[in-house]
C-alpha positions as a Markdown table, in Angstrom:
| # | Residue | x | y | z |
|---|---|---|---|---|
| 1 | Unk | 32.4 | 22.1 | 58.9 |
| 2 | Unk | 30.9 | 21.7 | 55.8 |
| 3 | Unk | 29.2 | 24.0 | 53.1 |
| 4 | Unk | 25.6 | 24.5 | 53.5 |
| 5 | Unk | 24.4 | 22.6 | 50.2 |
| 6 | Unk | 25.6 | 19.0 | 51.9 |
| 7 | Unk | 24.1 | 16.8 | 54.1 |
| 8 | Unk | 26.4 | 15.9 | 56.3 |
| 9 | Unk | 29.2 | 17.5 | 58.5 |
| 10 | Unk | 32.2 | 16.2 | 56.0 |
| 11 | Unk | 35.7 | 15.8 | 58.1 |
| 12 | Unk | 36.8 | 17.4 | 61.3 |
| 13 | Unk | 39.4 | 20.3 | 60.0 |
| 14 | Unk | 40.7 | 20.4 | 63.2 |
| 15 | Unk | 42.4 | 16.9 | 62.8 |
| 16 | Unk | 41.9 | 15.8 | 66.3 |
| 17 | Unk | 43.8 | 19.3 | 67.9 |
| 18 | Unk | 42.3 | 20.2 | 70.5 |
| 19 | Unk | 41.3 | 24.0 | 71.5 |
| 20 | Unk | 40.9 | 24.6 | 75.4 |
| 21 | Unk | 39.4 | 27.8 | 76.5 |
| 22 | Unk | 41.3 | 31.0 | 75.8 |
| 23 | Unk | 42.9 | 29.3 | 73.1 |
| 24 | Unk | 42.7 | 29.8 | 69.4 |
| 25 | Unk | 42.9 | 27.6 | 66.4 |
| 26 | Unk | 43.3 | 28.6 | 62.6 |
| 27 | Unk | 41.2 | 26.8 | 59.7 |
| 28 | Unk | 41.5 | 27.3 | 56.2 |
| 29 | Unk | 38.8 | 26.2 | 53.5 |
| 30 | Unk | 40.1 | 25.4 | 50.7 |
| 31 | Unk | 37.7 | 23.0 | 49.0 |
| 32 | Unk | 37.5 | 24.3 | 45.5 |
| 33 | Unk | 34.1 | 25.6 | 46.1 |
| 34 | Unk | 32.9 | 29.5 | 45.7 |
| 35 | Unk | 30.2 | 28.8 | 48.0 |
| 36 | Unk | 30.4 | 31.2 | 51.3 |
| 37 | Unk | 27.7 | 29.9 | 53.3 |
| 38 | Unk | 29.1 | 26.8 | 55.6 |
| 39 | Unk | 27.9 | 25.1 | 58.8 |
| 40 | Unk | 30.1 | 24.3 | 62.1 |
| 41 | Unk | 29.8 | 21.8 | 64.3 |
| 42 | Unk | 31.1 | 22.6 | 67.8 |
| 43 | Unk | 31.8 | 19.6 | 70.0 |
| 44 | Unk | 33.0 | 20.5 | 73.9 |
| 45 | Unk | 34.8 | 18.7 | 76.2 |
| 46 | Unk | 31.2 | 18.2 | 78.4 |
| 47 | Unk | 29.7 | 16.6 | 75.3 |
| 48 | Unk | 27.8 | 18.9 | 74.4 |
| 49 | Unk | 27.5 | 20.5 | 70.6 |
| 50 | Unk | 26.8 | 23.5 | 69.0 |
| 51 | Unk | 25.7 | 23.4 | 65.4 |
| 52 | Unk | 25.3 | 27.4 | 63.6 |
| 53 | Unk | 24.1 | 26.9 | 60.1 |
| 54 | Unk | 24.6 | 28.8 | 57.2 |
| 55 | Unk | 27.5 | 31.4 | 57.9 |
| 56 | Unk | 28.3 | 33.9 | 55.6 |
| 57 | Unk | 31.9 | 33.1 | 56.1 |
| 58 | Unk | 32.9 | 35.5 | 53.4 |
| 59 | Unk | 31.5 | 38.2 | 55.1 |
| 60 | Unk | 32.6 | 36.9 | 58.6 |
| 61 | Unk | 35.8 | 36.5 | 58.0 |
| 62 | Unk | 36.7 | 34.6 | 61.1 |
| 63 | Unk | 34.2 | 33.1 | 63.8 |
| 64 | Unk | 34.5 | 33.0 | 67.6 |
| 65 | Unk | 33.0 | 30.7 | 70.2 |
| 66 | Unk | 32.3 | 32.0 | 73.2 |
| 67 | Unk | 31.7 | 30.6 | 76.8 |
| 68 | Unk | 28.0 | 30.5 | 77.7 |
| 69 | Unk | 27.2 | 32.9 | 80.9 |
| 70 | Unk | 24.8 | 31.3 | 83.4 |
């Protein structure tokens, strides 16, 4: 994750844990900055990603990923 003036995803703030599905996993930001708006990277254990750019996470909150439906 990193915030949405940078360009490039910064370090993984999930230090290598691991969060299988119906799991949960807690992240705080605390980089100094009073910017809201951040991007996530979501890597999956098939390889593929999911990148969602420029979250409001002050507004948000919290942020869920949810498993694709066919």
């Amino acid at each position: 994750m990193e915030s949405s003036d940078q360009d490039n995803w910064g370090e993984n703030l999930l230090k290598g844990e691991v969060v299988r599905a119906g799991e949960s996993g807690k992240v705080t930001i605390a980089d100094g900055k009073t910017t809201c708006n951040y991007d996530i990277l979501g890597v999956f254990a098939d390889g593929s990603k999911l990148e969602e750019l420029k979250l409001n996470l002050c507004e948000l909150g919290s942020y869920t990923y949810k498993e694709k439906s066919d």
